[in-house]
N, C-alpha and C positions, 0 to 999 in steps of 0.2 A: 772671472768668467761672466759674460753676461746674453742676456735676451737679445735678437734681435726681431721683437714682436709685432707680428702682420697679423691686421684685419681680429683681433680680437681685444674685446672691450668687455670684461668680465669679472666680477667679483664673487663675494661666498655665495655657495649656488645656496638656491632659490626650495630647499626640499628637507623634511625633518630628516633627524641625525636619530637614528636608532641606539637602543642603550650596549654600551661594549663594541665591541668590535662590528657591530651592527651589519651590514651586506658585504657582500663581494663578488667577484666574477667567477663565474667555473670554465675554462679554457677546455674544450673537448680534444685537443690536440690532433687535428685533421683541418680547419678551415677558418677558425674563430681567433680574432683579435682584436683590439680598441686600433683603430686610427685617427693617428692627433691632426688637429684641424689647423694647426700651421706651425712655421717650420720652429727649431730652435737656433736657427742662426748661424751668427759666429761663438763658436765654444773656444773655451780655453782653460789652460791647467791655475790652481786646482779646483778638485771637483769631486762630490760624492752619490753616489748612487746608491739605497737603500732599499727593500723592501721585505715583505713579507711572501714566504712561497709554501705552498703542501701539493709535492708531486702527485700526479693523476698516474693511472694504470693506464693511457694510452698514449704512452710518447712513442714516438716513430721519429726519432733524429733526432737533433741538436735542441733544447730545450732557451728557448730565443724569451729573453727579460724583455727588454728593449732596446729598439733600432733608431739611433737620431737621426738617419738621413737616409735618402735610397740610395743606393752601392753600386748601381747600373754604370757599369764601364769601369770603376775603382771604388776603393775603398774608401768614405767620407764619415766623418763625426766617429761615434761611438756604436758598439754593438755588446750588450751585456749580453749572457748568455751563458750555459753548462752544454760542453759537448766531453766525451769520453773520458769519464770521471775529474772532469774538472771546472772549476767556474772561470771566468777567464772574463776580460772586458777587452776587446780590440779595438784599438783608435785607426784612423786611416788615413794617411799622407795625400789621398787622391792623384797617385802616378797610375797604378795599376790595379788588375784585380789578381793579381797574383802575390808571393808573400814578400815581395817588397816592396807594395804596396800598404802595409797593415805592421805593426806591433802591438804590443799589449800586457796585461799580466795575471798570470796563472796561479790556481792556488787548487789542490786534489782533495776532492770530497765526496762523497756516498750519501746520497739523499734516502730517505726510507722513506717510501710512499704512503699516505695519508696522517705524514707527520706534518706540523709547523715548523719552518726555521727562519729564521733571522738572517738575512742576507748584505753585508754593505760593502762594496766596494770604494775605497778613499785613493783618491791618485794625487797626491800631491805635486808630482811634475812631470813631466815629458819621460820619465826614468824611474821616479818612483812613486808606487804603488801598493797597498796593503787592503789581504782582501778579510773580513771577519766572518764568523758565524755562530750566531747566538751570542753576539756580543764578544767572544772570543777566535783573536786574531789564527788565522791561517800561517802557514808557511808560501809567502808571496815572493813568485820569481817573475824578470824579464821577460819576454818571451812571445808567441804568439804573431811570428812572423820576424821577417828582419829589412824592416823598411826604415827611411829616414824617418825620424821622430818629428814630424812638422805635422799638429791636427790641423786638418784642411775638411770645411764644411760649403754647404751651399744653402738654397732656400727651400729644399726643399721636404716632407714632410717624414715625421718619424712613425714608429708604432709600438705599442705594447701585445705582448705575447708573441709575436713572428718579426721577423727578418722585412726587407724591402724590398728589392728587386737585390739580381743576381741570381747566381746558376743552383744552388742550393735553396729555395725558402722553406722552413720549416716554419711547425706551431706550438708553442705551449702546452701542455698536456698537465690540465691543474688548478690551483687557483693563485688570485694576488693578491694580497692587500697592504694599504700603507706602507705606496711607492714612493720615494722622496729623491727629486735631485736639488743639489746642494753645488751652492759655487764657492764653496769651503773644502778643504780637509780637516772631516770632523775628526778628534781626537778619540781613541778607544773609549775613555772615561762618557764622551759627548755618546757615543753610538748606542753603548749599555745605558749611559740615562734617558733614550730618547725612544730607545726598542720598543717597549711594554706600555704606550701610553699614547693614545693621540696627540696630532698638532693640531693647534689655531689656524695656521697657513700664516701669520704674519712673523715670523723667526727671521732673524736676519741671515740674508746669502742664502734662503731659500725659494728657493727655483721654480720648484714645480711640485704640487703634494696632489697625491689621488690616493683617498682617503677609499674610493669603492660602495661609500654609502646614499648613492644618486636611488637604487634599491628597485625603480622602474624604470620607462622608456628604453633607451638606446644612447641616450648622455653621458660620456663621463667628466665630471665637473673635476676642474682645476683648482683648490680652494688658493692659491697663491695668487693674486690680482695680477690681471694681465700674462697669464702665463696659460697655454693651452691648452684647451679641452679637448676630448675624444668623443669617438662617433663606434659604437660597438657593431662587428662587423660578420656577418652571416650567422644570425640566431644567438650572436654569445649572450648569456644567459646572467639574473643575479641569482645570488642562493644564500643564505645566512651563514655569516662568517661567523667561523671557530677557532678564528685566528687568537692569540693569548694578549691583546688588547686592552684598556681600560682609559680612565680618565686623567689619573696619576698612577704613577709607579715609581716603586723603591726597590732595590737590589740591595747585594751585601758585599759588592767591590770585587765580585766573581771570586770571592776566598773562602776555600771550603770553611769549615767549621766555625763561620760567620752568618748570624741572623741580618736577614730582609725582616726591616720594621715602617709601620707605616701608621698613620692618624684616620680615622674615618670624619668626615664634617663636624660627626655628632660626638667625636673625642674618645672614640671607640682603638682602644689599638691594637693592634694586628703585627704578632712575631711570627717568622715562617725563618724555621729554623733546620736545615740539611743534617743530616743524619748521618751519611755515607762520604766518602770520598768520592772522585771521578773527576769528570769535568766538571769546571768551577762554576759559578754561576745561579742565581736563587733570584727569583725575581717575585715580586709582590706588588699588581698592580690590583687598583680600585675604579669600581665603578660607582660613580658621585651619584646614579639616580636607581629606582627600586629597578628589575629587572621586569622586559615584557610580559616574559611567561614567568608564574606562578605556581604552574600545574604542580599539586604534590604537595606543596605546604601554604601553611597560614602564616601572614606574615607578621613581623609587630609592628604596631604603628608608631614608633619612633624610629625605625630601621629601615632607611629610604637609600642603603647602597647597597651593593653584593662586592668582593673582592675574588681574585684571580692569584695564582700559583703558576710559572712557569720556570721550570729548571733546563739549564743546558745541555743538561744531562737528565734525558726525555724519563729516564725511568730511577732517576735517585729515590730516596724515600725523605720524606720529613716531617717535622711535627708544625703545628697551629697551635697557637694559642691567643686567647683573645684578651682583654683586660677591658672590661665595660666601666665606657664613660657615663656620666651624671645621669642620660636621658635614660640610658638601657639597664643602668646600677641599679632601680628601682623594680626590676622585676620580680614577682617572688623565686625562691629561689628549684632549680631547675624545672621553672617553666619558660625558659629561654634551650633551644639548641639549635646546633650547627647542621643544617643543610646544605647539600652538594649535588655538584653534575658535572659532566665530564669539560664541558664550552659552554659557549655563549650561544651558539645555534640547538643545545640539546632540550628538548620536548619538554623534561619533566625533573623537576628536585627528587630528592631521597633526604629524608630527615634521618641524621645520625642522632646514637645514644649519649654525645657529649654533650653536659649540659652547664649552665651558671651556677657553679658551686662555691666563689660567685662566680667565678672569673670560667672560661669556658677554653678548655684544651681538648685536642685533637688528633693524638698522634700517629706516625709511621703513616702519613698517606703519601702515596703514587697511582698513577703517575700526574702530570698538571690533570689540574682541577680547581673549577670555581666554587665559592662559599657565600652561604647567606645565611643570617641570625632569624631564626625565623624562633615561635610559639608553638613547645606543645601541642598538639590539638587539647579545646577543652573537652570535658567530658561529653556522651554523649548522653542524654536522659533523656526517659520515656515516663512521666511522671505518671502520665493521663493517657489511658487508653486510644486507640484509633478513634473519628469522627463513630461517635458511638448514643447509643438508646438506651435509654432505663427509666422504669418505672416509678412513677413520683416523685424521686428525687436521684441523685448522683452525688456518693463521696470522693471527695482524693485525698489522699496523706501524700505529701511528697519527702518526707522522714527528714530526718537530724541534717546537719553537715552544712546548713546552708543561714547566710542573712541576708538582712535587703532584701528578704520576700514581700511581695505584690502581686496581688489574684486583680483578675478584670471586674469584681465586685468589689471593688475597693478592703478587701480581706488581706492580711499579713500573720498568720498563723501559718503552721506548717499543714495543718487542714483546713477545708472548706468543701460545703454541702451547697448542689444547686439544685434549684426547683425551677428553673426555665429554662426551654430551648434557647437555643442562641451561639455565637464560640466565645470560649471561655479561655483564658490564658495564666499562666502563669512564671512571675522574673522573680531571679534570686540567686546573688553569691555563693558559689562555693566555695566555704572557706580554707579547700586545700588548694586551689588551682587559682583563686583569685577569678574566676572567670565567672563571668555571669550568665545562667544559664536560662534559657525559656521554653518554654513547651505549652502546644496550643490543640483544641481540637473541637469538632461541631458537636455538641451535646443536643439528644431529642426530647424532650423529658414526657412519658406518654402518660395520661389521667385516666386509670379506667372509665371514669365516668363520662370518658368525654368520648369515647369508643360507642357509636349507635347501637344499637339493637338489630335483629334478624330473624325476630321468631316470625316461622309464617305460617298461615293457616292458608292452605291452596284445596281447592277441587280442583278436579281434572277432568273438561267436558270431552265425554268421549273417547279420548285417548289410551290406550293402553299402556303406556309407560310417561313418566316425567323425568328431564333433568333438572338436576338443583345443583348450583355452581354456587358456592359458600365464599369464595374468593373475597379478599377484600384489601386494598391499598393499604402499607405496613405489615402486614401478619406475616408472622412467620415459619408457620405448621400449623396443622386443622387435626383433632380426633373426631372423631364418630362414635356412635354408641356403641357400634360393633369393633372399636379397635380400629377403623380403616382410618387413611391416613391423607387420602385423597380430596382436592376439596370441590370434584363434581360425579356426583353421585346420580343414579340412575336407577329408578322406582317403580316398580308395579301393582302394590298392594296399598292397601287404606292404611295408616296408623300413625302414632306421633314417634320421632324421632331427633333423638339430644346430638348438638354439633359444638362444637367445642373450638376457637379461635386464638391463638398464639401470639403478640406482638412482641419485639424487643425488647428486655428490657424486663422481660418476665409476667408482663400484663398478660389474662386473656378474660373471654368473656365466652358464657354458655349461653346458648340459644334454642328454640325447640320449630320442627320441622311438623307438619298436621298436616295428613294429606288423606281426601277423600275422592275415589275414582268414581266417578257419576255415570250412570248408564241413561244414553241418549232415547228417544223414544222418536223410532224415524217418522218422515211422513204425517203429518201430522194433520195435514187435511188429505182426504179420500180419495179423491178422484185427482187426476193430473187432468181433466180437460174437462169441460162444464159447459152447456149449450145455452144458449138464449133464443129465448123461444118468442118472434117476432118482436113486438115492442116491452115482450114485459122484461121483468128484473133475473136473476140467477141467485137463487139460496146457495150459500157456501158456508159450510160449518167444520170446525175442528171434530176429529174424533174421539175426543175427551172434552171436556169442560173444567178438569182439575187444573189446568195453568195457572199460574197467581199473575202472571203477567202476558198478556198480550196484544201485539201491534200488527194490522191488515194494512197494508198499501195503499188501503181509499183511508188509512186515519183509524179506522175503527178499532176498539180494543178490549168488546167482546168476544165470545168464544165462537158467534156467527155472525157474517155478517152477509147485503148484497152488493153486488154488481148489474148494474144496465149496459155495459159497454166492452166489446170485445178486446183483447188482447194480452200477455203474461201480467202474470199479476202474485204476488207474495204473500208471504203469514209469518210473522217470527214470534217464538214461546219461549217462555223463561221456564223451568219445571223448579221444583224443591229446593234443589241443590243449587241455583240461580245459575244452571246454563241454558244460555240462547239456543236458537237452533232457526233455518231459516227453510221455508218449503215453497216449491211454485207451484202455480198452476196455471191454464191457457181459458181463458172464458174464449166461446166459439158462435160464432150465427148457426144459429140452425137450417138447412136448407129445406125446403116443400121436397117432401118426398117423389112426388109428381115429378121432379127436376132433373130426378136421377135413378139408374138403375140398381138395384142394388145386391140381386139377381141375374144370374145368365145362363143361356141352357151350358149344360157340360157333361162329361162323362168317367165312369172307372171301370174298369177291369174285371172280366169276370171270374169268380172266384172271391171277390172282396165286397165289403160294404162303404157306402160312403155315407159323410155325417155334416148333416147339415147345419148351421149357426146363424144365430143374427149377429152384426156387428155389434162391437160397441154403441151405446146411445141408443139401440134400438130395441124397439119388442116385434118379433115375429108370431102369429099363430097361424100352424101349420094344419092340415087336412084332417089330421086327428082331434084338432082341438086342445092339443097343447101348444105352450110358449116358451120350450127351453129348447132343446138338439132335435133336431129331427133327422131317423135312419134311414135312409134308402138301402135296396135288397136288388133291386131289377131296373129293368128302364119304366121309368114311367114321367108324366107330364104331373105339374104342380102347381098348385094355388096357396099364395101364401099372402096374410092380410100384417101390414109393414105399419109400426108407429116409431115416432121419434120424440114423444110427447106431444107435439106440436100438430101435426098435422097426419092423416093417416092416407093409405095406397093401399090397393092390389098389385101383386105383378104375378107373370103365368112363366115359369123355362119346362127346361125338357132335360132329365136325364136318359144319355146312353148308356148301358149296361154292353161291352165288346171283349172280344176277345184279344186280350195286346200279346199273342204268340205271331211270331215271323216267320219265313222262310226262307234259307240264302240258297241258291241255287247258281251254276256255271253252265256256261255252253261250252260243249266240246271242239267248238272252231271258230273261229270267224274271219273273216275277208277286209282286211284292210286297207281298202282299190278306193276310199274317196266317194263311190256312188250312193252314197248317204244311207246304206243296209248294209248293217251288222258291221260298223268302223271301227265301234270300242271296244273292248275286254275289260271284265269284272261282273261283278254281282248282282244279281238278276235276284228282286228281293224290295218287297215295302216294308222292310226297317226303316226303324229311326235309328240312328247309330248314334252315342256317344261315344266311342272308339273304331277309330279304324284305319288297319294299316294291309296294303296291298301291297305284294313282290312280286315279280316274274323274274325267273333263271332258264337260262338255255339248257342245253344238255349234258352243260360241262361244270352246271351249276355255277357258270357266272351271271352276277345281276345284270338284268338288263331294264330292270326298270321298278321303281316305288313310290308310293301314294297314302298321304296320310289325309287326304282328303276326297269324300266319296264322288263329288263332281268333277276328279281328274280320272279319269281313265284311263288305259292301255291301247297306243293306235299305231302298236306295231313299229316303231320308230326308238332307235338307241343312238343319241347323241346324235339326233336330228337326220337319222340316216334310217333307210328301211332296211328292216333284218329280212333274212331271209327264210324261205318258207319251210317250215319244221315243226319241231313237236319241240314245247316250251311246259316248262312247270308253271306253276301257280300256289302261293302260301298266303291266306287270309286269316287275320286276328281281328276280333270286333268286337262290340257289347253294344246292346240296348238298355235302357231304360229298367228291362224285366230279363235281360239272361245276357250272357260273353258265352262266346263257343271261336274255337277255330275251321278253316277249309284248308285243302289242298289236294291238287289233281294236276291234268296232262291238259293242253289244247293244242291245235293244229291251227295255226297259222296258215292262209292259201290268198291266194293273190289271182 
């Protein structure tokens, strides 16, 4: 058989090779398949077609391997493929597309979905044909049409997972990996030593290898030179193949109660020995590089492979055993076990309890399953506390069991004491696991003497209460003398009080709290306002002279001082207990009495007395000849003689003595025609009102009008329209100054 190869010029693709069975495609069996990028030519017998298959849950039809040629109008090349329980490979004469168009050969099988198997079909001539699975041979007949035996191809192109044109195309439903055409009839012996282990792509009489590990893009690489690639076709997808793959593999000649034995690089050997009867077949493939994922165990550092288990019989049982070469012989002993997982796509190890006692066995395991010699975990130890605090110093003992100890202070004792902050470490052998173990962590080391002090001695100017917040960066609880445990306290009384501070590590330190509540002494100069009298100066003095300290705004810092110049002006004292306190005052021009009145006639009420005053700043003497209050009784006229210190006046007023009683009175009618007599209605009355509220109701007691102000009146008018002539109520509430009272009566409205 041979190529006849268009338009591609291609060698080992270009993209890392994942460890084991590394990628592959997942076939969603609806629309997805690789289309190869040119044609395979002229075919001819023999020939073998190989791969790897794990049925999907969604086939809908004929489960289509691959298609070498399109089929549009007849049958041409080959089409491998499983339709109704059988695998079958159909060749195509190209006369028709009916079945004497097509032969081929048939072999009946039962795929079990999310299983692996082994697929090869071998045609050695136009007649014969043998189909395998799982390395063991099918019952392979004739069949599949009854056309003349002549393969007839064209140039045109094939595909993986689906069919080409024609009245049927279905899709794969599943995954492929390590597809192989061969222009050989491989021998059974060749199919079983070829199954469980990748190709190079340079094997001779090999055709075409899709290995499935391109792992991105939309590529699938051809690893055989010059032989075609594909182009992955509506979303099909890659996924991590768990296919039973490896680097090498050994079987045991598919005869039951015969061991698969195998070498690892590092001379490690590996028996995988069947248990049970069934289908024959034991297969034991190696993977030459450590595995990507590790998740679950630690691994040794001379054990840079994993190996694989595949039986033909998906659920045999059997044993492992291992026999450690030179590099892995040196472990101690079971600190070496056998970890596992189901493939090469699974997430996470499981470390079993078989260990090197020396040698490491494994038995009755099912179904396939990978293996890796992984380590014990070493111990875990907690020598040295969390990043931790302590006072003065820090011991550790990390007890017996150990050599090759080494502290971060150059110490090798199983104990050691530290006196400095800083992280501290500790490395050393365990002498049962071999492994060496370290433990580290941030030590604070606290000095009480290096902890400040807090005693305070506070007055409190003024205030009625203080807080005191004890807080301090590091500490770890606060006492008080009373037990409290809080570290901001809240005070009203004078006295001393013990606080007591806690750090890590068991330091604290006692402190003492003295507090004295000072009482302020307000006002401290006399007058808030002070006059200047023409050009002279203004005396200003404090109303004590006990201050020990004091400061006036002009600089002075005596207990008096002067001003010549008007405007606010300050004083601030220190008393006993050294609190400030700060007082104003307004220095003023004094004005010539002459300038202004300071008097005016006025009047009160008879029945009362009124009481007369000089203002501020001033001295009056009054008619009597005295200079404090003066009474008035009656009306009378007055002479009062007025100083300001400065300069002096007469002035003359007049007190009224009246009567402030009112009278409210209504008219019984009035005429509301416009001729300027009698238009309004209301209250007829020299009050002064500070309340008043006026209503008019008709006869049916509906309002027709209200006034809470005395200059709005009543003029006969309801929503701008004249009522007509009748008899209306009237409800009046009021108050003066000296009495409230209410009115209410009748008026006659006339026109």
């Amino acid at each position: 058989m041979r190529y006849l190869v268009v338009l591609i010029i291609s060698s080992f693709p270009l993209f890392s090779q994942p460890p084991g069975s590394g990628n592959t495609l997942d076939f969603n069996g609806t629309n997805q398949y690789v289309s190869l990028n040119s044609s395979f030519g002229t075919l001819s017998f023999p020939m073998t077609l190989t791969t790897w298959f794990k049925a999907g849950n969604n086939q809908n039809g004929i489960v289509r391997f691959f298609s070498s040629h399109d089929m549009t109008g007849a049958y041409r090349g080959l089409l491998f493929q499983y339709i109704n329980g059988t695998i079958n490979v159909q060749c195509g004469n190209g006369t028709s597309r009916s079945p004497t168009g097509r032969w081929g050969f048939v072999a009946n099988y039962t795929f079990t979905t999310d299983q692996w198997c082994h697929i090869a079909v071998v045609i050695s001539s136009a007649t014969t044909g043998q189909i395998y699975v799982n390395g063991n041979p099918l019952s392979t007949t004739l069949g599949n049409g009854g056309g003349v035996q002549n393969l007839v191809t064209d140039n045109s192109n094939g595909r993986l997972g689906a069919n080409t044109a024609g009245n049927n195309i279905t899709y794969l439903s599943g995954q492929m990996d390590e597809f192989t055409f061969w222009g050989k009839a491989l021998t059974r012996v060749e199919v079983q030593d070829m199954m469980c282990h990748k190709l190079s792509g340079n094997e001779p009489n090999l055709l075409a290898y899709y290995r499935f590990d391109n792992g991105v893009g939309t590529t699938l690489s051809n690893l055989v030179t010059g032989g075609p690639s594909g182009t992955l076709m509506n979303g099909l997808s890659w996924v991590a193949s768990s296919a039973p793959v490896g680097d090498r593999s050994f079987h045991n000649g598919h005869t039951n109660a015969v061991s698969a034995t195998g070498l690892s690089l590092t001379g490690d050997n590996i028996t995988v020995s069947p248990v049970n009867s069934g289908v024959a077949g034991t297969h034991l493939y190696i993977v030459d590089s450590p595995p990507s994922n590790t998740a679950g165990i630690t691994t040794w550092p001379s054990v840079n492979y994993y190996f694989g288990v595949f039986n033909s019989d998906y659920i045999k049982t059997y044993d492992v055993d291992v026999t450690l070469g030179a590099t892995t012989g040196t472990a101690p002993t079971g600190r070496l076990k056998i970890a596992k997982r189901p493939h090469n796509a699974s997430p996470t190890w499981t470390l079993t309890a078989a260990g090197n006692t020396p040698n490491i066995s494994l038995p009755a395991q099912t179904p396939i399953s990978q293996f890796i010699i992984a380590q014990e975990p070493c111990p875990v130890v907690d020598w040295m506390p969390d990043d931790s605090t302590a006072c003065d110093s820090m011991f550790v003992d990390i007890g017996g069991g150990y050599s090759n100890i080494s502290w971060s202070n150059g110490a090798t004792t199983n104990s050691n004491a530290f006196f400095v902050s800083g992280q501290v470490w500790v490395s050393a052998v365990d002498t049962a696991s071999g492994c060496t173990l370290t433990d580290t962590m941030d030590v604070t080391i606290v000095s009480p003497s290096n902890i400040p002090s807090s005693s305070l001695d506070t007055v409190i100017c003024g205030a009625s209460s203080f807080t005191c917040d004890i807080s301090m960066s590091g500490a770890t609880s606060y006492q008080w003398f009373d037990g409290n445990t809080q570290p901001v306290r809240i005070f009203t009384n004078d006295g001393s009080y013990w606080f007591e501070r806690t750090f890590p590590g068991g330091c604290s330190t006692r402190d003492t709290l003295t507090l004295k509540f000072a009482i302020i002494t307000t006002d401290p100069v006399a007058e808030n306002e002070l006059y200047l009298c023409g050009q002279d100066t203004v005396d200003v003095q404090l109303r004590s002279n006990t201050y020990p300290e004091v400061l006036w705004s002009n600089g002075e810092t005596s207990w008096q001082t002067e001003y010549w110049q008007t405007g606010m002006e300050w004083v601030q004292t220190k008393n006993a207990d050294g609190c400030w306190q700060t007082d104003s005052f307004e220095i003023l021009q004094s004005l010539p009495l002459s300038d202004q009145a300071i008097f005016a006639d006025t009047s009160f009420c008879a029945g009362q007395t009124l009481l007369l005053s000089a203002p501020s700043g001033y001295t009056a003497t009054w008619p009597n000849g005295q200079t404090g209050d003066y009474l008035v009784g009656g009306t009378k006229d007055i002479r009062v003689e007025l100083s300001d210190g400065c300069t002096e006046s007469v002035e003359y007023f007049s007190v009224t003595k009246y009567s402030c009683e009112c009278d409210v009175q209504f008219a019984n009618a009035f005429t509301p025609d416009g001729d300027g007599l009698n238009d309004y209605f209301g209250p007829v009355t020299n009050c002064e009102f500070t309340t008043y509220n006026l209503i008019i109701l008709n006869r049916w007691g509906q309002q027709m009008f209200e006034s809470r102000d005395e200059n709005l009146r009543f003029d006969g008018r309801w929503k701008n329209r004249k009522l007509p002539i009748g008899v209306y109520v009237y409800r009046f509430v009021y108050s003066t100054p000296y009495k409230s009272g209410t009115a209410q009566g009748y008026f006659t409205l006339m026109r």
